[in-house]
C-alpha positions in Angstrom: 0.0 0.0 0.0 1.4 3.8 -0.9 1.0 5.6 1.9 1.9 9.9 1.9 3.9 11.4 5.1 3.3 15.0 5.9 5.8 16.8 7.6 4.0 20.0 9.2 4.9 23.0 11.1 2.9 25.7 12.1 2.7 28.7 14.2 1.1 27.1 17.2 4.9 25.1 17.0 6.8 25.3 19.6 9.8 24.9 17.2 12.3 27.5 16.4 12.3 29.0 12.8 14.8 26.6 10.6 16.8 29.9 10.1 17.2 30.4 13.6 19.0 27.4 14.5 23.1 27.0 14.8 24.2 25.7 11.7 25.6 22.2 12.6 21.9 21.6 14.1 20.7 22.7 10.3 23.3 20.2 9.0 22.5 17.3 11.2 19.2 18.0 11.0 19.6 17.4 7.2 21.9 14.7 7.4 19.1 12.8 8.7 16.5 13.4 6.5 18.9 11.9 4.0 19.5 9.1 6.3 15.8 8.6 6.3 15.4 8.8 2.6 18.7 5.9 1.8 16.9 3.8 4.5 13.5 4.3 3.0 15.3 3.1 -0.4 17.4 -0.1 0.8 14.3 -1.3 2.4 12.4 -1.2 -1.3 9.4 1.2 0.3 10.6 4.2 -1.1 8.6 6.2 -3.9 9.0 10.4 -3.4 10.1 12.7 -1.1 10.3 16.7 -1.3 10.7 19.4 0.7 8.7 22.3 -0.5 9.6 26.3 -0.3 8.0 28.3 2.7 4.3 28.7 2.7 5.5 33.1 1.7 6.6 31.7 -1.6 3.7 30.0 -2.0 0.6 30.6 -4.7 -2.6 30.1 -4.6 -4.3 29.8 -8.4 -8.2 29.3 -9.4 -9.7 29.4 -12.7 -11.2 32.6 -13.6 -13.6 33.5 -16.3 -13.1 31.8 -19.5 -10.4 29.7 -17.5 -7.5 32.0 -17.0 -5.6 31.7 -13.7 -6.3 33.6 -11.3 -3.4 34.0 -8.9 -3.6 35.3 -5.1 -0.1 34.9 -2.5 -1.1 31.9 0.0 -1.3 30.3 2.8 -2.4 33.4 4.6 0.4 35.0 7.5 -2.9 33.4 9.6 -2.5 29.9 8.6 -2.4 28.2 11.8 0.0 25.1 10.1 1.4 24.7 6.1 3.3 21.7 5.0 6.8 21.8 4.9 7.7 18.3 2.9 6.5 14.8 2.2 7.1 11.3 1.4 5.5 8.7 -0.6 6.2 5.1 0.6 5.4 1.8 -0.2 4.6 -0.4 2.9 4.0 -3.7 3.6 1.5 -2.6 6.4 -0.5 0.3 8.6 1.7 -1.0 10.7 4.6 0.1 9.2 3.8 3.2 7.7 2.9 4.4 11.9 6.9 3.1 12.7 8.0 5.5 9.9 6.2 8.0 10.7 7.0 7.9 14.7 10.9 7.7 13.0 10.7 10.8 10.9 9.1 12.3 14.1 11.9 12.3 16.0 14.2 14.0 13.6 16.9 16.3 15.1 16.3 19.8 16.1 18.5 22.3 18.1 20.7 21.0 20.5 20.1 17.7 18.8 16.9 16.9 20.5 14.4 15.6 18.9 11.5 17.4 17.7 8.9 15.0 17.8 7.5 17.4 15.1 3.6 16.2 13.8 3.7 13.6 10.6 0.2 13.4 9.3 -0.3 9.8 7.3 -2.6 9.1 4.6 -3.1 6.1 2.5 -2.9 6.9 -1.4 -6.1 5.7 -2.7 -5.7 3.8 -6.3 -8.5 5.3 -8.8 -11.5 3.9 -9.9 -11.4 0.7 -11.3 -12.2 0.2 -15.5 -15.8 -0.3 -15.2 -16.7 3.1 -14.5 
């Protein structure tokens, strides 16, 4: 089963700013996100993973009359959480998916402690099937 992992932070965080920390907590803090992604790989469950710009770079886009885009900055500076990055893995179980999750969780923040930061996890659903 794909499953997504969504890595979120938000103002009600009790987490420093990224560009606030000391830069070997940035580093290591990197480090093992990659960790996590060659694990992810060696074990076979690994499909995607990205992290995406902050949510000020971010667009929000809606068809307009005659379908033209219609563009408006977004999330809102009231957006009480945005995502930050994701995964898409390929699991063997719910089971599984939960352990990975509770892993990425724990990733390193200042001092090296872990951040136990929020991982939302949601099944990708497979489309219709042919009949319809």
């Amino acid at each position: 089963m794909k499953y997504m992992l969504l890595m979120q932070f938000g103002a009600q965080s009790e987490l420093p700013p990224l560009g606030t920390w000391p830069p070997e907590d940035v580093k290591a803090h990197i480090v093992f996100m990659h960790e996590v992604n060659k694990k992810l790989i060696d074990a076979g469950e690994f499909v995607d993973a990205q992290g995406l710009a902050g949510p000020e770079q971010a667009k929000i886009v809606r068809a307009g009359d005659g379908g033209s885009p219609v563009v408006t900055d977004g999330p809102y500076p009231e957006t009480k959480e945005f995502l930050v990055g994701y995964w898409i893995v390929d699991c063997e179980s719910p089971e599984r998916v939960i352990e990975l999750a509770a892993y990425i969780s724990a990733a390193p923040g200042p001092g090296g402690k872990p951040l136990n930061m929020p991982i939302q996890v949601r099944q990708v659903m497979s489309g219709p099937s042919e009949e319809l």
